[in-house]
C-alpha positions in Angstrom: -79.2 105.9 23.6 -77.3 109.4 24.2 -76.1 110.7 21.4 -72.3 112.8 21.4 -74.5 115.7 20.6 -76.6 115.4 23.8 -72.9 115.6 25.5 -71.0 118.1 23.9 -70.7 121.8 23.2 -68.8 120.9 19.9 -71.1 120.0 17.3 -68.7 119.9 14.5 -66.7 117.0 16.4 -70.9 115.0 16.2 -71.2 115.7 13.1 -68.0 114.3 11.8 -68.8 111.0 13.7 -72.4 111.0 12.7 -70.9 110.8 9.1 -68.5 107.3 9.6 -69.7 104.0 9.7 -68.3 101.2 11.8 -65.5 100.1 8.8 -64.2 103.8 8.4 -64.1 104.1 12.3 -61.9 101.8 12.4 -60.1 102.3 9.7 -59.3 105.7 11.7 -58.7 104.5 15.0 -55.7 101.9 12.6 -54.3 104.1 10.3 -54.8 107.9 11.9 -55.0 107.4 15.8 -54.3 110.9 16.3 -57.8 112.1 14.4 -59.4 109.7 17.0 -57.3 111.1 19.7 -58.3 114.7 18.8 -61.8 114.3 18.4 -62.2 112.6 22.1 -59.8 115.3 23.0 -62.0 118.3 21.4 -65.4 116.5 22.5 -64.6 116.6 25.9 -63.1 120.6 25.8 -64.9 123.5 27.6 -67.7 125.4 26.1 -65.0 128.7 25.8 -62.9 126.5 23.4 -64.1 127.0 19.6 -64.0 124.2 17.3 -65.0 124.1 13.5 -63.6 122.0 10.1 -61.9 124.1 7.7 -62.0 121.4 5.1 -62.1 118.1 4.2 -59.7 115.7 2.4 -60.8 112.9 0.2 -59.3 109.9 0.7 -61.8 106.8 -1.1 -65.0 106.8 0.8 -63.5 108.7 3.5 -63.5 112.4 3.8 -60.9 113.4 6.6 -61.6 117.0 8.3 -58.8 119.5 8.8 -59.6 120.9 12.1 -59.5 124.2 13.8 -58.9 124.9 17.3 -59.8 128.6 18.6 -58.8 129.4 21.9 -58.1 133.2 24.3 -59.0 136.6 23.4 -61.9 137.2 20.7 -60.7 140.9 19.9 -59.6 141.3 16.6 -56.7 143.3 17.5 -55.2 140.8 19.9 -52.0 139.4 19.2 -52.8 136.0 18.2 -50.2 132.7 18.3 -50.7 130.1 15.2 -49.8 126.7 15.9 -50.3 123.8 13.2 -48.8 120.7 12.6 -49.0 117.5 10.5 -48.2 119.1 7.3 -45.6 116.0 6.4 -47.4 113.0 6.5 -44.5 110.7 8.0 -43.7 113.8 10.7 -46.0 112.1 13.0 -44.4 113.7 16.1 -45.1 117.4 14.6 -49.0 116.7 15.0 -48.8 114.5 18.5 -46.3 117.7 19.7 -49.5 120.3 19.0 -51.8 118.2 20.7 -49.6 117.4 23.9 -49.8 121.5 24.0 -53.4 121.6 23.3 -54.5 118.4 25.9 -52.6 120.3 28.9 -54.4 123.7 28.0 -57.7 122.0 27.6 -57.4 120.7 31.1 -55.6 123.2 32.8 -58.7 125.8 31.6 -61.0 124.1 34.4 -58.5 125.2 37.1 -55.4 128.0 36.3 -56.3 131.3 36.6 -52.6 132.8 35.3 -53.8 130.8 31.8 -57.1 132.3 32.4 -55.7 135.7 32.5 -53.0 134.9 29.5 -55.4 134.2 27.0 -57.9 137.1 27.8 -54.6 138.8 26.1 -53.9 136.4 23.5 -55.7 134.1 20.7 -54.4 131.0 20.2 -55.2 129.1 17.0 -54.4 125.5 15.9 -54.5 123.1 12.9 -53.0 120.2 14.5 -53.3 117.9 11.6 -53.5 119.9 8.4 -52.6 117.0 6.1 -54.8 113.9 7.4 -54.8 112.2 4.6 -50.4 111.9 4.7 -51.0 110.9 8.0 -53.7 108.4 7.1 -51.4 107.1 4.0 -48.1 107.6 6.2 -46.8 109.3 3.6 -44.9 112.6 3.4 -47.1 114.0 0.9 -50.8 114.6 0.8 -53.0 112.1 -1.0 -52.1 113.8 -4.1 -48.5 113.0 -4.1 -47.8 117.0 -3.4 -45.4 118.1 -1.0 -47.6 120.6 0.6 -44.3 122.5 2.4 -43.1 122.8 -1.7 -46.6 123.8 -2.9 -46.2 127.8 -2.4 -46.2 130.3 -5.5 -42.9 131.0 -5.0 -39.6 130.4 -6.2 -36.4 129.8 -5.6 -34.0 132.7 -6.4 -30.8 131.1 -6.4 -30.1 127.2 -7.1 -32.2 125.1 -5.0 -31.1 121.9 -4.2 -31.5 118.7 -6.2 -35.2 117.0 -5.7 -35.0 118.2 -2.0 -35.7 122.2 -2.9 -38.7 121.1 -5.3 -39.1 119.1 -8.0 -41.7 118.7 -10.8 -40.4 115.6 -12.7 -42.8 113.2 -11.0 -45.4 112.9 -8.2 -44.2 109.5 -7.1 -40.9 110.8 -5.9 -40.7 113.1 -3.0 -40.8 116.9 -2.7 -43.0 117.0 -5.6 -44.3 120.5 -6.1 -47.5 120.2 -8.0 -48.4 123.3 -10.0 -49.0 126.3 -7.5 -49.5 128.4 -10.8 -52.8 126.5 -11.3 -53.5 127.0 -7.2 -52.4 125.4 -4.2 -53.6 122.3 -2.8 -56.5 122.0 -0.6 -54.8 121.3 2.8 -52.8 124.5 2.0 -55.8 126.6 0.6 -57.3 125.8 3.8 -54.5 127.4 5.8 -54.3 130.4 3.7 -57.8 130.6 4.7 -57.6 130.5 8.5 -54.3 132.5 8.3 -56.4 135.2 6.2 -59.3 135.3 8.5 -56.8 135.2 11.8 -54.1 137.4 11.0 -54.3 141.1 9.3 -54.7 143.9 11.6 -53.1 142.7 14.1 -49.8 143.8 16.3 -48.1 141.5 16.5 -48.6 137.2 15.4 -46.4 134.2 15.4 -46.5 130.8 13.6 -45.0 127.6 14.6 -45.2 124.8 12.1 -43.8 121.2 13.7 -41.6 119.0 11.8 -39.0 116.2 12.3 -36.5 114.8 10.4 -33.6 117.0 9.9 -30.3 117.0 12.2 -28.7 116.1 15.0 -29.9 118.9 17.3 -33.7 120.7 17.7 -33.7 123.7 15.6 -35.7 127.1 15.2 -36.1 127.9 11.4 -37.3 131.1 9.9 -38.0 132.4 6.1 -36.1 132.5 3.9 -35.9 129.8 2.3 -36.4 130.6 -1.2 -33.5 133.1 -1.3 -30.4 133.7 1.1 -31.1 137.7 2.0 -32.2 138.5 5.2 -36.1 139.2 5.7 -37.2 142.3 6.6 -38.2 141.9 10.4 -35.4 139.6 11.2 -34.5 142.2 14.1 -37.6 141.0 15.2 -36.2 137.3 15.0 -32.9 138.1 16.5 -35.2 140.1 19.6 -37.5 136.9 20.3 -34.6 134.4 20.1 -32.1 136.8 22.6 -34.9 136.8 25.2 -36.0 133.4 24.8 -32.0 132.6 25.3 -32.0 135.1 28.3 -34.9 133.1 29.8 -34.2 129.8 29.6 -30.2 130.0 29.4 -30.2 126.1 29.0 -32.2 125.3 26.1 -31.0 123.5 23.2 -32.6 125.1 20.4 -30.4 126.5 17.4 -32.1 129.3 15.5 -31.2 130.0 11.6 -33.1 131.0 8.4 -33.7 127.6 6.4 -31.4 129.4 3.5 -28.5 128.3 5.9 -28.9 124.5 5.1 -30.8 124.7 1.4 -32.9 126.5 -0.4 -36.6 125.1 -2.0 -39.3 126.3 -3.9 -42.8 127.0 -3.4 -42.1 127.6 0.3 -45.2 127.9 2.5 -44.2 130.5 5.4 -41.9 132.0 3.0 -45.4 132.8 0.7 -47.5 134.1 3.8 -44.7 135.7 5.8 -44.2 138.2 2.6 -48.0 138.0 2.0 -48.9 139.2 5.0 -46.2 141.3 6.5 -46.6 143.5 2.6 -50.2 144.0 3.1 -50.5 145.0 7.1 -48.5 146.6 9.0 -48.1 144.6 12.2 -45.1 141.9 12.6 -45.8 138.4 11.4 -42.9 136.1 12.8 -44.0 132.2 10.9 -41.1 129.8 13.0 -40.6 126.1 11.7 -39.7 123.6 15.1 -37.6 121.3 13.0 -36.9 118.0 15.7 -33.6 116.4 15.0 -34.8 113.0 14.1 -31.1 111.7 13.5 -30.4 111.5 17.3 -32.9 109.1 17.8 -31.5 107.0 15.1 -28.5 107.1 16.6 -29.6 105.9 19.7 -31.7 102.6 18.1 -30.3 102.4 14.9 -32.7 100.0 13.8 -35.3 102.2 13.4 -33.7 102.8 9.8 -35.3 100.2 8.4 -38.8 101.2 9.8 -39.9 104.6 7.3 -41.9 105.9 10.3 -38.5 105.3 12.5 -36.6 108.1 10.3 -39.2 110.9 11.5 -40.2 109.3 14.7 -39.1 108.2 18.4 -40.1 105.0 18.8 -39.0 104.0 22.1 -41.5 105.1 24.8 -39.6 107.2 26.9 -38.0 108.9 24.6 -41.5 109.4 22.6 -42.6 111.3 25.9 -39.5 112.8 26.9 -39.7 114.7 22.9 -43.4 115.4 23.7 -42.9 117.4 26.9 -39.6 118.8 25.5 -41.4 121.6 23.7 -43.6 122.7 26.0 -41.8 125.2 27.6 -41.4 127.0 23.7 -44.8 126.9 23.0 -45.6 128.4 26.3 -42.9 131.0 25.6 -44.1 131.8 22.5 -47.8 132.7 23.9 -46.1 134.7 26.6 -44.1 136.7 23.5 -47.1 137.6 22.1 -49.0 138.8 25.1 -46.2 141.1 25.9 -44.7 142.0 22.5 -44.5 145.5 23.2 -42.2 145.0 25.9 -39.5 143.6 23.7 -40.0 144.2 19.9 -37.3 146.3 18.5 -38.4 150.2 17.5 -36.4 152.9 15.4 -32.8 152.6 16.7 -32.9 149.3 18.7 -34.2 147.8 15.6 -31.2 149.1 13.3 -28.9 147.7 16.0 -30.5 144.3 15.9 -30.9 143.8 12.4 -26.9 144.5 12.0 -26.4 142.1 14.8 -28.6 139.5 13.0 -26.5 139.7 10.0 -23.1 139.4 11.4 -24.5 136.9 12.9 -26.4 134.5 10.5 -25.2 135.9 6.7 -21.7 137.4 7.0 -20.7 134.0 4.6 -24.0 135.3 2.2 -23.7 139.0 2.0 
């Protein structure tokens, strides 16, 4: 009998399989279809598309990989595009998003030379479900009962709000922080270890984390949100959202620091964003895609009494019409990074952008 091994460059993918028996196979293919759906995806990539597990999660008898996804330039210096998704459990949509992105890549490799070309000037990276065991438990937290997006050392510097910015009172209600003092939690210690290993000494890198769940409209959220000042590069911000605007004049994305709506603790880009823009000095730009859930609740209100329907479309069409939606951003965003030069801000531009981002999103705060 062949073995997956015998038929793929991607040994870490065999391995993984080698490990399940028949009950926990299934137990996949029932409760995290998008694990099963990655690892077809991933066996059948190209030999130029690196693939490795960062870390498992323990979950009973099962131990769920976090998966990394290395794709484009191999030089260090390269700008480099992070994409991850799946850190909410119930956010469903954030992880199938990433991996709508990463199945038209894969296949377009075999055949488009512009990508070709692209990512000989880019490296892509992607976590597409960095908390499997949420996602297996369809739950927002990780197995734990941690909200991993609240699980930063880092806290708020003004009043957060009420449960929803943090809480430590108990694990079984939501937005738990854990205790980030004693170290974060494992899901979280393996993205400060691929954004460690990917990002310092580099140019130029963006992140883009996918979640649902907030709003009536898609919106583009940047740090911070553990205070309500400006960050330092948020010329930068206001650069990358004019000619993303200037490109594709009909989008519908609104962009604003997370401090706009509320402010939390133990923020994750917020923690890496100041961690690694302190220590190098290339521009690290971490973006949150925040899909507004409530307009598909609006249009099949019934899916309020399904918990999966608050964070999810459940209707076919519109489940497809969300997933090729954002597309065009991700594709934007790789394009960003190839050419930063060409539209970062520098020396005067950048003092002219910065005062235009603040009249802009904290004349109420400042």
């Amino acid at each position: 009998m062949t073995e997956l091994r015998d038929l793929t460059p991607h040994t870490a993918i065999a391995d993984e399989q080698t490990q399940r028996g028949q009950r926990q196979r299934r137990q996949l293919r029932t409760f995290l279809p998008e694990m099963t759906a990655l690892e077809r995806m991933l066996a059948e990539a190209p030999a130029q598309v690196e693939s490795h597990v960062v870390d498992h999660v323990a979950l009973d008898d099962l131990q769920l990989p976090i998966y990394r996804i290395d794709i484009g330039s191999p030089r260090p210096e390269a700008p480099a595009v992070l994409l991850v998704g799946g850190v909410h459990g119930l956010e469903r949509i954030g992880s199938q998003v990433v991996m709508a992105w990463l199945e038209g890549v894969l296949k377009r490799l075999a055949w488009d030379e512009q990508l070709a070309a692209l990512l000989e000037r880019v490296h892509v990276t992607v976590l597409p479900i960095l908390n499997p065991g949420g996602m297996y438990l369809n739950q927002r937290s990780n197995p734990s009962g941690v909200d991993l997006m609240r699980n930063a050392p880092i806290t708020a510097q003004d009043r957060s709000a009420f449960l929803l910015g943090g809480q430590r009172l108990s694990r079984r209600l939501p937005w738990y922080t854990g205790d980030p003092e004693q170290g974060m939690e494992v899901e979280n210690q393996a993205l400060e270890t691929v954004i460690r290993e990917l990002l310092p000494g580099r140019s130029f890198s963006v992140a883009l984390d996918c979640h649902s769940g907030f709003g009536w409209q898609d919106q583009i959220w940047f740090p911070y949100a553990y205070r309500r000042r400006p960050m330092r590069r948020i010329a930068s911000v206001m650069a990358l959202k004019l000619i993303w605007e200037q490109a594709y004049p009909n989008h519908d994305y609104r962009f604003e620091p997370q401090s706009r709506h509320y402010l939390t603790h133990g923020d994750l880009w917020d923690y890496f964003y100041k961690q690694i823009n302190r220590d190098n000095p290339g521009v690290f730009l971490p973006l949150t895609l925040e899909m507004g859930s409530w307009r598909w609740i609006r249009k099949r209100p019934r899916q309020l009494f399904r918990l999966d329907g608050l964070f999810n479309p459940l209707v076919p069409h519109r489940h497809k019409r969300v997933l090729r939606t954002h597309l065009t951003w991700i594709d934007f965003l790789l394009n960003a990074a190839a050419s930063h030069r060409n539209w970062l801000p520098e020396q005067e531009q950048e003092a002219m952008l910065r005062e235009a981002a603040i009249m802009h999103w904290y004349r109420d705060s400042i």
